[in-house]
C-alpha positions as semicolon CSV with decimal commas, in nm:
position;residue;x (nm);y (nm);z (nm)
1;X;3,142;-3,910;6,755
2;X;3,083;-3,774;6,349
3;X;3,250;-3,491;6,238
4;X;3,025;-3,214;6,111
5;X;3,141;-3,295;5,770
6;X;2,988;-3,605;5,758
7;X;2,644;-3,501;5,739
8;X;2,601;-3,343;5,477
9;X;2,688;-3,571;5,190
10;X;2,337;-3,614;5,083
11;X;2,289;-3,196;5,084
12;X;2,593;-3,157;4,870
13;X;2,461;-3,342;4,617
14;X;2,167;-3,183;4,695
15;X;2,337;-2,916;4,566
16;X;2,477;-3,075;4,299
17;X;2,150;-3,083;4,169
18;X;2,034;-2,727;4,263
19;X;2,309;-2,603;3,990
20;X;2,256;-2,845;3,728
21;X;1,849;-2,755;3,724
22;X;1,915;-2,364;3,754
23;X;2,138;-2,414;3,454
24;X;1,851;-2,586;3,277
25;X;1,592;-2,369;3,395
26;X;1,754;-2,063;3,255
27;X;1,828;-2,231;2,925
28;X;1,486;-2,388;2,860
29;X;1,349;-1,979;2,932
30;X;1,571;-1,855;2,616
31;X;1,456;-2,149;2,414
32;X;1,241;-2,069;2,105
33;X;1,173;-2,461;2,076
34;X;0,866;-2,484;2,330
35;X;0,630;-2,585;2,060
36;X;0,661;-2,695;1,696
37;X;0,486;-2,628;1,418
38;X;0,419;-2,819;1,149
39;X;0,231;-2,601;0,844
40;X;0,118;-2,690;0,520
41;X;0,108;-2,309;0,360
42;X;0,499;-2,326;0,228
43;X;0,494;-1,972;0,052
44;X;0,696;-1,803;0,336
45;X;0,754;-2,099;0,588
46;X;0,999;-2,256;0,337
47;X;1,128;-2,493;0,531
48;X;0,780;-2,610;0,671
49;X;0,826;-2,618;1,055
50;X;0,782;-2,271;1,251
51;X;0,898;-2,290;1,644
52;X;0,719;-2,090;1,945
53;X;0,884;-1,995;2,259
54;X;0,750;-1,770;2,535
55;X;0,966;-1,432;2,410
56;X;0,975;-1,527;2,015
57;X;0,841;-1,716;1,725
58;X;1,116;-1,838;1,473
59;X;1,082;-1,978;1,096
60;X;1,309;-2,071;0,800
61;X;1,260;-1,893;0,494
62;X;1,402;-1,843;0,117
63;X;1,144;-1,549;0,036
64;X;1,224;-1,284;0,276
65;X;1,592;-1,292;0,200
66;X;1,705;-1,100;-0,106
67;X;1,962;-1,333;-0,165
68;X;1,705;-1,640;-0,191
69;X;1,903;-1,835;0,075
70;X;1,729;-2,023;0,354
71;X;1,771;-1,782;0,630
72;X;1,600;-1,813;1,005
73;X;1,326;-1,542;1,084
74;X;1,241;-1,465;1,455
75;X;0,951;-1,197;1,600
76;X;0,962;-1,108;1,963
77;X;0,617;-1,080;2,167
78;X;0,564;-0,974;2,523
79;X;0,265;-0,962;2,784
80;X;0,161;-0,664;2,605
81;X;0,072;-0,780;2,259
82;X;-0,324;-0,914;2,291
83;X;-0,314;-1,196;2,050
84;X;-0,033;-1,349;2,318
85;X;-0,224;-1,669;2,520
86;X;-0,267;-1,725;2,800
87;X;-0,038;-2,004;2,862
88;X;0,328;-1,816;2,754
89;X;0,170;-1,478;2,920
90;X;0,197;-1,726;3,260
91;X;0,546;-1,896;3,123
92;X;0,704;-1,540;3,044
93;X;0,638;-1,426;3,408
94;X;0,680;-1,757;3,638
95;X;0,999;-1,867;3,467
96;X;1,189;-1,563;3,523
97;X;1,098;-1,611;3,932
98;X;1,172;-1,964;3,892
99;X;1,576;-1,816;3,837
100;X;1,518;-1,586;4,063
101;X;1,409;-1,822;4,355
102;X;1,700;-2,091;4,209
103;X;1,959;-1,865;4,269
104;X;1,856;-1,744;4,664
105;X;1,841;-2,114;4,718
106;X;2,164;-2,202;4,557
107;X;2,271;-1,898;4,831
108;X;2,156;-2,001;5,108
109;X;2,285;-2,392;5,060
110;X;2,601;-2,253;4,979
111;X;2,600;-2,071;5,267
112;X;2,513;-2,366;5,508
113;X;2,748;-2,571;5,296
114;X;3,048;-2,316;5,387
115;X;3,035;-2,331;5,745
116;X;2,990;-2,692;5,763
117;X;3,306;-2,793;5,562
118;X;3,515;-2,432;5,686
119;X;3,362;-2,449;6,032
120;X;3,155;-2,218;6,220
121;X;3,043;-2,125;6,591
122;X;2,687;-2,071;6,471
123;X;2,645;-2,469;6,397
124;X;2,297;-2,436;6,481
125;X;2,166;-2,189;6,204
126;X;2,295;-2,436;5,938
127;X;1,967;-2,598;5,921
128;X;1,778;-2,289;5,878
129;X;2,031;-2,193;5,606
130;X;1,944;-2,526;5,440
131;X;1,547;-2,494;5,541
132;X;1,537;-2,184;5,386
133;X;1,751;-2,311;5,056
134;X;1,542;-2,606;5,028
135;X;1,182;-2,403;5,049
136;X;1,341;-2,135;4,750
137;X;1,422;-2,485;4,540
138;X;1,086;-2,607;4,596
139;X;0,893;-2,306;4,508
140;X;1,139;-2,283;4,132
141;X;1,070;-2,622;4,080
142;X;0,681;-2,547;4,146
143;X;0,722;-2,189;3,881
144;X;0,884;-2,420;3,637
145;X;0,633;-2,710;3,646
146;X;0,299;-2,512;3,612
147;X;0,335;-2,318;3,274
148;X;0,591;-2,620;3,128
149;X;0,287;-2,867;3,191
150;X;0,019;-2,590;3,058
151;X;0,212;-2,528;2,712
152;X;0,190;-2,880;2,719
153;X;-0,140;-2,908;2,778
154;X;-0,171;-2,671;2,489
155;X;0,069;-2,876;2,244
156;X;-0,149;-3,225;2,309
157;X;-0,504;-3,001;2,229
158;X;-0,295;-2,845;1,927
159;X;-0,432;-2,491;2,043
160;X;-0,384;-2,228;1,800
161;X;-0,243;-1,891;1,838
162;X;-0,381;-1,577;1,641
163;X;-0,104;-1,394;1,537
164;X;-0,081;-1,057;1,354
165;X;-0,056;-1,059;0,954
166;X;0,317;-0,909;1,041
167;X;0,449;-1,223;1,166
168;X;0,364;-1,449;0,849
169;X;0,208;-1,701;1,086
170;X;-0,017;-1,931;1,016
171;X;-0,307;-1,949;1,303
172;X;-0,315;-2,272;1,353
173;X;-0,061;-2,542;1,225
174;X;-0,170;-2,899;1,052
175;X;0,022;-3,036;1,361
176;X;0,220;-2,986;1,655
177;X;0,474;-3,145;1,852
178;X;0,637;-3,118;2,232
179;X;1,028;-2,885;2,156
180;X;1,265;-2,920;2,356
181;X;1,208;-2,611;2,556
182;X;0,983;-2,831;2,756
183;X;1,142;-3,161;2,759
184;X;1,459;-2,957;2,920
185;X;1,191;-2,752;3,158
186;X;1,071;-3,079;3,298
187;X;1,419;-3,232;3,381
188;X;1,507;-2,863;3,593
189;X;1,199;-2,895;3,767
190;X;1,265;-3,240;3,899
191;X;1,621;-3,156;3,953
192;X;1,530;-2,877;4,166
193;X;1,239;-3,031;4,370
194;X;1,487;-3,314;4,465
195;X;1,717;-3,051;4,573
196;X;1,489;-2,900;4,785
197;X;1,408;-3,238;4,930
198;X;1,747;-3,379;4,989
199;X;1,815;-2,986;5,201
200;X;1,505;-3,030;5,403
201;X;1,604;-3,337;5,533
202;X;1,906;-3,202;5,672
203;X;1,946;-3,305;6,065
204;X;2,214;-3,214;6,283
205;X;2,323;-3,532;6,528
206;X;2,306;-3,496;6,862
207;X;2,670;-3,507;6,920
208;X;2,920;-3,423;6,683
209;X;3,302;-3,287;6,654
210;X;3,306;-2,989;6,448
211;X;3,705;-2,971;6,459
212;X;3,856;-3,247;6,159
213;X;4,203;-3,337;6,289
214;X;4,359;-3,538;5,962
215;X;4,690;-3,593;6,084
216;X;4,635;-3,697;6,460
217;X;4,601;-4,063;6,307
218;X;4,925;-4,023;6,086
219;X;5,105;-3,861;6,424
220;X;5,050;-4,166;6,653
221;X;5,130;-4,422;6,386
222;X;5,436;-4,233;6,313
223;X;5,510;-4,242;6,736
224;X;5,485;-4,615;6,776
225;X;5,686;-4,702;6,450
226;X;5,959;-4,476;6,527
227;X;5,955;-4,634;6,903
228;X;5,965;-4,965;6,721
229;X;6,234;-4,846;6,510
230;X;6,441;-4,735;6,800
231;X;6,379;-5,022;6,981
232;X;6,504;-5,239;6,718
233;X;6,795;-5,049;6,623
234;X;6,941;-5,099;7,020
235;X;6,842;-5,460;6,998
236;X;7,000;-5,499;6,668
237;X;7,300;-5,285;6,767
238;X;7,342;-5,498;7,082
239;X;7,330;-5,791;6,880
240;X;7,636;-5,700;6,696
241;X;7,769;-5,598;6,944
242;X;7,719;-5,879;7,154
243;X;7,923;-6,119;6,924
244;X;8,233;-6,265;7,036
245;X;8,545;-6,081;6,786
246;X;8,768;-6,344;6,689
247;X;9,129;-6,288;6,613
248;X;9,287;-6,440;6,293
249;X;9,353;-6,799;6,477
250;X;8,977;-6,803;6,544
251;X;9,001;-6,767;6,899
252;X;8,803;-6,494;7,106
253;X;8,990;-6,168;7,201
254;X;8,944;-6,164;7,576
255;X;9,057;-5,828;7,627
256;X;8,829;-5,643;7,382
257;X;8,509;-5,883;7,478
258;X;8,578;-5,754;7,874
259;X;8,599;-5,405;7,737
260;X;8,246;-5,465;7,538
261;X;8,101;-5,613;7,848
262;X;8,174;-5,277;8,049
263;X;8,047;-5,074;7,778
264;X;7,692;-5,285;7,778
C-alpha cells in the first residue's frame, strides 16, 4: 500500500517549476530590454543602441548630461499615450494577469502540497486543489506567450514606433534585435505550462496509507536484535559458566562444579 507522500513527486517539482517561471515572469515584465535598437542618428543616442520595454524606453547619452558623461535616459509610456502599439498596449495588460494567475496557482498547489506531506482528512479535495493550480499555471503561461511572441513578431518585421519629439527617438531604427525581456518571457512560459501539466496529471491511487510511520521499521529491528542479544548473552554466560574450575594442581573442584550444576 503507498503512502500519500509518494504521489506527488512529479507535482512537487511541478512546483518547482511554478516558482522558478513566476520569478521569471515578473522579471521579464520590469525589463526595458524587450527590443533593441540599433540607430544611425548618434547626436543624442550616444552610445548608438536605444532599448524598448512595455512601461519605458531607455538610451545612453553624453548630451543631455551637463557633466558630458555617458549617462542612461529612460521615458515611461502607458495605455494612454496614442503613439503606444498595439503589441506592448496587449504586453502591459496580459503580463500583469500572467503574475496574477502565477501566484493563485502557486496557492492552490501549495495548498494541495500541504495536506499531502502534513496530512489531511479531506484527501479527496487534493486533486481539485491541484486541478485548479494547474488550470491558473496554464492560463499565465498562455498571458505570457501571446504578447512575448507578438513583440516578436514585431522585432523580425522591424516595426517602427512613432514616438513624440520629447523622447529623442528615432521612429524607426536601421535595425533591431530580440532583448532579453523576451528570451526570459519565453523560458517562464514554458516553465509554467509544464507546471500546469505535471498538476493536472495528479491521480490519487486507489488505496493508499495516509499515516507515514518512520520508526515502526527501526522498532522491530531493534526487538529482534536485542532478543538476539539476550539470547546470546545467556548462552555465552552459560558457557562460562559451564566450564569445569580447576584448582592450582589442575584438577576439577568437585564441590564448586555441584554447586554450579544446582544453580543451572
Amino acid at each position: 500500500m503507498p503512502y500519500l507522500a509518494h504521489t506527488a513527486n512529479l507535482q512537487l517539482a511541478g512546483f518547482a517549476f511554478a516558482t522558478v517561471g513566476w520569478v521569471l515572469n515578473s522579471i521579464t515584465t520590469g525589463l526595458v530590454q524587450w527590443r533593441v535598437w540599433h540607430v544611425t542618428n548618434t547626436t543624442v543616442i550616444t552610445s548608438g543602441i536605444a532599448w524598448i520595454g512595455i512601461w519605458r524606453t531607455c538610451f545612453f547619452s553624453q548630451v543631455l548630461d551637463s557633466s558630458n558623461q555617458e549617462t542612461m535616459f529612460c521615458q515611461e509610456f502607458s495605455v494612454t499615450d496614442a503613439f503606444v502599439p498595439k503589441e506592448i498596449f496587449v504586453a502591459q495588460g496580459l503580463m500583469v494577469v500572467a503574475i496574477i494567475l502565477g501566484a493563485a496557482g502557486k496557492a492552490f498547489s501549495v495548498r494541495a502540497l500541504k495536506n499531502i506531506y502534513q496530512g489531511s482528512s479531506h484527501v479527496h479535495f487534493i486533486r481539485y486543489w491541484f486541478t485548479l493550480g494547474g488550470i491558473l499555471n496554464l492560463l499565465s503561461s498562455f498571458c505570457i506567450i501571446i504578447p512575448v511572441a507578438w513583440n516578436l513578431h514585431s522585432v523580425v518585421n522591424n516595426v517602427s514606433i512613432y514616438f513624440p519629439s520629447s523622447y529623442d527617438m528615432p521612429s524607426s531604427p536601421e535595425m533591431q534585435e530580440v532583448g532579453a525581456g523576451i528570451a526570459v518571457g519565453i523560458v517562464a512560459a514554458v516553465l509554467l505550462f509544464l507546471s500546469g501539466i505535471f498538476f493536472l496529471s495528479y491521480k490519487l491511487p486507489d488505496s493508499f496509507d495516509s499515516k507515514v510511520h518512520p520508526l515502526s521499521k527501526f522498532s522491530d529491528n531493534f526487538s529482534i536484535s536485542s532478543g538476539f542479544s539476550s539470547r546470546s548473552l545467556s548462552l555465552a554466560s552459560r558457557n562460562v559458566f559451564a566450564e569445569p574450575i580447576l584448582n592450582c594442581d589442575g584438577i576439577s573442584n568437585k564441590a564448586y562444579d555441584s554447586e554450579l550444576d544446582d544453580k543451572l
